[in-house]
N, C-alpha and C positions, 0 to 999 in steps of 0.2 A: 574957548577951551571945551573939550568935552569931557564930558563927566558918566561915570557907568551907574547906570540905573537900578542894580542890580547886582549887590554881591553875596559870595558863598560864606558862608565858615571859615573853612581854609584862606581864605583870600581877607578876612577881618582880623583872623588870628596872628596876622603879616605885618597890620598896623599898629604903632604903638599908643597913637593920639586919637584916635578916630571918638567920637562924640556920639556917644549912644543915646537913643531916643523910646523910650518901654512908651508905644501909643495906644498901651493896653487900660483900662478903668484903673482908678484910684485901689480898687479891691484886690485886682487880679494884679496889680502888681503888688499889694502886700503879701499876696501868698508866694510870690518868690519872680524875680526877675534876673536878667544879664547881668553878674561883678561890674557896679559902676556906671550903670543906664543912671537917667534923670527919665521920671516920667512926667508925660506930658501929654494927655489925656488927646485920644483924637478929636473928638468932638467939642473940644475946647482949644484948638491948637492955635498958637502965634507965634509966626515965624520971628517976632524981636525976640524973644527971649533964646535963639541960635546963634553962636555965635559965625561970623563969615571965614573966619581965617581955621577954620577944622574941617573934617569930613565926616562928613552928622552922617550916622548909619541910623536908619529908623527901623524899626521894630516892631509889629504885632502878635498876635497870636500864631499865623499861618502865614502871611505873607503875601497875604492878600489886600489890605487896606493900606497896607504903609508903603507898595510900590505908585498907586497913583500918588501919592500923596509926594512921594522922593522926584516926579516928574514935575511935579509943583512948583517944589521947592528950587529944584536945576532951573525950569523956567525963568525964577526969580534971582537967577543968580547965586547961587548954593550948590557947592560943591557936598552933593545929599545922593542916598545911595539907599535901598528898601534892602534888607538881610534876606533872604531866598530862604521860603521853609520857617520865619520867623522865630519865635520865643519856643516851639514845638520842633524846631532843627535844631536847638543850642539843647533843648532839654533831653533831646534821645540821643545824642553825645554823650552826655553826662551818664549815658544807663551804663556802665564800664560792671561786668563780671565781680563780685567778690564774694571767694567762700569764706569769708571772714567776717562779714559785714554784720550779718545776725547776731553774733554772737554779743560782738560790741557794744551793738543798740541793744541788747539785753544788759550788760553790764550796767551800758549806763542809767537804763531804768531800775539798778538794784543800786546803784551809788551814788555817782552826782544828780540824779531824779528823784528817786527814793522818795525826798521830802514834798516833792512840789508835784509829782505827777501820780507815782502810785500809792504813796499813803490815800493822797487826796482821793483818787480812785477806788481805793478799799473804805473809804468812809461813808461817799454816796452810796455805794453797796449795802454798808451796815444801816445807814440813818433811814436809806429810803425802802430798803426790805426789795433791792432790785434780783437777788439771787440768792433761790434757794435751793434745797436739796433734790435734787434728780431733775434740776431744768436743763431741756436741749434749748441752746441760747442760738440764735441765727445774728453772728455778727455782723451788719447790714458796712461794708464797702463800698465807698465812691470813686476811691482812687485820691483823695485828696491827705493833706498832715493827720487832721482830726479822727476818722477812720480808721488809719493804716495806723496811728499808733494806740488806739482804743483797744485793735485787735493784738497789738503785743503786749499792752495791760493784762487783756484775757488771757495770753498765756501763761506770764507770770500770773495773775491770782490762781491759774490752773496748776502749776509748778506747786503752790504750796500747797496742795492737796488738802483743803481743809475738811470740803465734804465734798460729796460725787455730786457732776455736772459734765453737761456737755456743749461741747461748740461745735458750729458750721459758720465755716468765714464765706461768707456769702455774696458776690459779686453779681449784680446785673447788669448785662452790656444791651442799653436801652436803645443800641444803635449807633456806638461809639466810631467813629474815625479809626482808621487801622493804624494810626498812630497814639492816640489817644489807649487804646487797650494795648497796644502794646508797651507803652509806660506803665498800666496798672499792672499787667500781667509780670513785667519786670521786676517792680519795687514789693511784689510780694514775696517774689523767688528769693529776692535779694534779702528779704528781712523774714525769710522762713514761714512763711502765712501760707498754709496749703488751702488755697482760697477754691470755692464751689462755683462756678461761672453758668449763667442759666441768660438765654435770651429773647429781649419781647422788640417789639415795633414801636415804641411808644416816642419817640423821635422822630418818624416818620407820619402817625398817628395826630400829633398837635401840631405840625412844621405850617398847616394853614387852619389854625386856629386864630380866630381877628382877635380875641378878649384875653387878656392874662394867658400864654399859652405857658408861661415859665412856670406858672401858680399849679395848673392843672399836667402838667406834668410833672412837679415833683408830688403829687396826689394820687397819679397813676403812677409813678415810681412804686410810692411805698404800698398801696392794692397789690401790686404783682410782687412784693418781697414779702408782703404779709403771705399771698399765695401760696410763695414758692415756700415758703418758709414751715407753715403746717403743714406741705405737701411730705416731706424730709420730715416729719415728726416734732418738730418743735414749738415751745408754747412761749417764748418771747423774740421777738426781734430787739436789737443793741441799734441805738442809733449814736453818731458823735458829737452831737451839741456839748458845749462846755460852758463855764460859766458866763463869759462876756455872751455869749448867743443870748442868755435867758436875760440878761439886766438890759440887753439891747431892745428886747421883746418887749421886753415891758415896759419901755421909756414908748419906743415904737405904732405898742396900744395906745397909749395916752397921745402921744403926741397927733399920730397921722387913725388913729381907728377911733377916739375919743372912747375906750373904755379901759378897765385896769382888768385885767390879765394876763398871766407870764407862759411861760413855756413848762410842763409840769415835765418832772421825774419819771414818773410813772403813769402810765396810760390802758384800761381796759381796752381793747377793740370793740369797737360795736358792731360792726361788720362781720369780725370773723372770731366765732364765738371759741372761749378759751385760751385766746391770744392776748396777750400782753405788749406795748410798747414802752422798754425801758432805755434812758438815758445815762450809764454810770461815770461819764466824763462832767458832769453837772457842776460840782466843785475845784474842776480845773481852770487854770488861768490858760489864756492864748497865747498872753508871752513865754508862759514858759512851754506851751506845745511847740512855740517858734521855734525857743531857744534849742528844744530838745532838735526837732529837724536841722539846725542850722548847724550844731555843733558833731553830730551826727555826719555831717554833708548829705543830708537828704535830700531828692527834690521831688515831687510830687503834683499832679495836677490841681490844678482851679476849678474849672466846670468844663465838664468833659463831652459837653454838648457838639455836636458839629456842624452847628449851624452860628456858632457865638460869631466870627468872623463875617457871615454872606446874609445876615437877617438885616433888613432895614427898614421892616414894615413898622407904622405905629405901635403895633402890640410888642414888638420885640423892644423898642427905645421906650414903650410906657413900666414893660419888667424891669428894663435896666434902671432904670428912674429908680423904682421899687430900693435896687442893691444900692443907688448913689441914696436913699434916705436912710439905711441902716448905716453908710458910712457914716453921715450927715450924725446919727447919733452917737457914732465912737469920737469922734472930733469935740461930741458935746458933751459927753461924758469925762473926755482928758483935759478941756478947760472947767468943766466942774471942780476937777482933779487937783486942778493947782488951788484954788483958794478950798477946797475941803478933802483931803487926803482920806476922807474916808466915803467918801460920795458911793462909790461902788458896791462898799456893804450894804449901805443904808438904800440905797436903792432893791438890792437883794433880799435887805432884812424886811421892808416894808409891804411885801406880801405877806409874810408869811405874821404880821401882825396887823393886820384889818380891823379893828372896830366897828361891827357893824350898827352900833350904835352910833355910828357920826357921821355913817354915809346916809345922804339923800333915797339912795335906791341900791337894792344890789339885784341880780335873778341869778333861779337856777332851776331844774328840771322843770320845774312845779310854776314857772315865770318869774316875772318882775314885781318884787317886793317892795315897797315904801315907807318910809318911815312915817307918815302917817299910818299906815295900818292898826299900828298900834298906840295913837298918839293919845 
């Protein structure tokens, strides 16, 4: 029998049973995948866990890695098919017009969010002194949940006019896919974010980099958004780390960097003098950044790289490794979770009370301090 190697949208939309396969990371599929995919990671794929009697439609990012793979599978006997345009044709689908849409995802950040997304957001504000009077804020955009709803916080705390402040929602297309910015440029339209778009090479710049090329390009990411950003007058950039980011960091140090250090709130620039790096998403949870995108029907990209698909050098599978050890700690964070319900605080709370009378050693500017020094 023969089997087609290769089908469209239209032509999956026709099937009722068909067996979808997300052969995307364990990560990139919790930022949003196909209604009803199972994932199944490429680089760990076994064909027993398929069943023979469906028509397994596989799935990537682009549609690039899951058609050899569906040839594979046919080989073996598998009525298996690669989706054309992969996880990035289902998702510019979903970009459908609405002049309604804004308004909504406003509402719901003043009603059913209220408690869990923008209180919490106006508290890191107050606790950490991230905004103050007469700052031009550069709301730093990736195109992903975290971002794109950081920068509808900022409108609302802007709506209630408590004291004068400014924003620039701030996109850089670091060499993005004309698919990939065309989703961003979308979901901002769509959620009223009159976003600033400015563009560098910096995709082009590390694509043959051997060493960490992921590391040092999001490092030349934020160089040219600090840049861009006091070029336009502004004296902080907005990034959207949220809370699970910082307790992840800091299980992360300990574990794989063997020191204790978190992701801070607030950040001097040392580089560019007068600039500030502030975090006001610090005290939100991610489930409930999900829950706001899900119920919203938002969808939004992962990593807007356009190489994530066609890289297979060592340095690209040693970054990725990088994102499978942050999984590695939300897994070890949610079995913590079950025997200590409060594991999550207490990881959070435990910077911010150190004793430095009980560690061996701590440094800082000035170097590495021991507790003999003073014994």
């Amino acid at each position: 029998m023969d089997f087609k190697e290769e089908i469209t949208l239209s032509e999956l939309k026709k099937e009722s049973d068909a067996f979808l396969v997300d052969m995307r990371d364990e990560t990139a599929f919790a930022y949003g995948s196909i209604p009803g995919a199972v994932n199944i990671y490429e680089g760990e794929f076994d064909s027993s866990l398929l069943p023979r009697d469906k028509h397994i439609v596989l799935f990537c990012k682009s549609g690039i890695l899951s058609l050899p793979l569906a040839e594979k599978l046919i080989a073996e006997g598998f009525n298996a098919s690669s989706l054309k345009g992969g996880y990035m044709a289902w998702l510019r689908e979903k970009l459908v017009p609405s002049s309604e849409k804004a308004a909504e995802v406003e509402k719901s950040i003043r009603k059913e969010f209220h408690r869990s997304l923008f209180s919490k957001f106006a508290q890191a504000i107050n606790l950490y002194g991230l905004v103050k009077e007469n700052d031009k804020i550069a709301v730093c955009i990736s195109g992903g949940k975290d971002s794109m709803l950081m920068a509808k916080l900022f409108q609302e705390l802007k709506r209630h006019n408590k004291f004068n402040f400014e924003l620039v929602f701030l996109v850089m297309d670091p060499g993005y896919s004309r698919e990939n910015r065309e989703i961003i440029e979308h979901n901002a339209k769509l959620l009223g974010v009159p976003v600033t778009i400015f563009e560098s090479e910096i995709f082009d710049a590390v694509y043959t980099i051997e060493k960490s090329p992921c590391y040092i390009c999001a490092r030349m990411r934020r160089g040219y958004l600090y840049s861009k950003a006091k070029e336009l007058g502004c004296n902080k950039i907005a990034l959207g780390h949220h809370y699970d980011d910082v307790i992840e960091t800091i299980l992360m140090g300990m574990l794989y960097g063997g020191q204790v250090q978190t992701m801070m709130p607030r950040i001097k620039s040392t580089n560019f003098s007068g600039m500030e790096l502030i975090r006001p998403m610090y005290l939100i949870r991610e489930a409930d950044i999900k829950r706001w995108r899900d119920e919203n029907d938002l969808h939004f990209i992962q990593c807007a790289c356009k190489f994530t698909d066609t890289c297979t050098s060592e340095a690209c599978l040693a970054d990725s490794r990088t994102g499978s050890k942050r999984m590695e700690i939300k897994h070890l964070i949610a079995s913590l979770k079950k025997v200590n319900p409060r594991v999550e605080q207490n990881i959070f709370k435990s910077v911010q009370n150190v004793n430095l009378e009980t560690v061996i050693a701590y440094k800082d500017k000035d170097g590495v301090h021991s507790f003999l020094d003073n014994f």
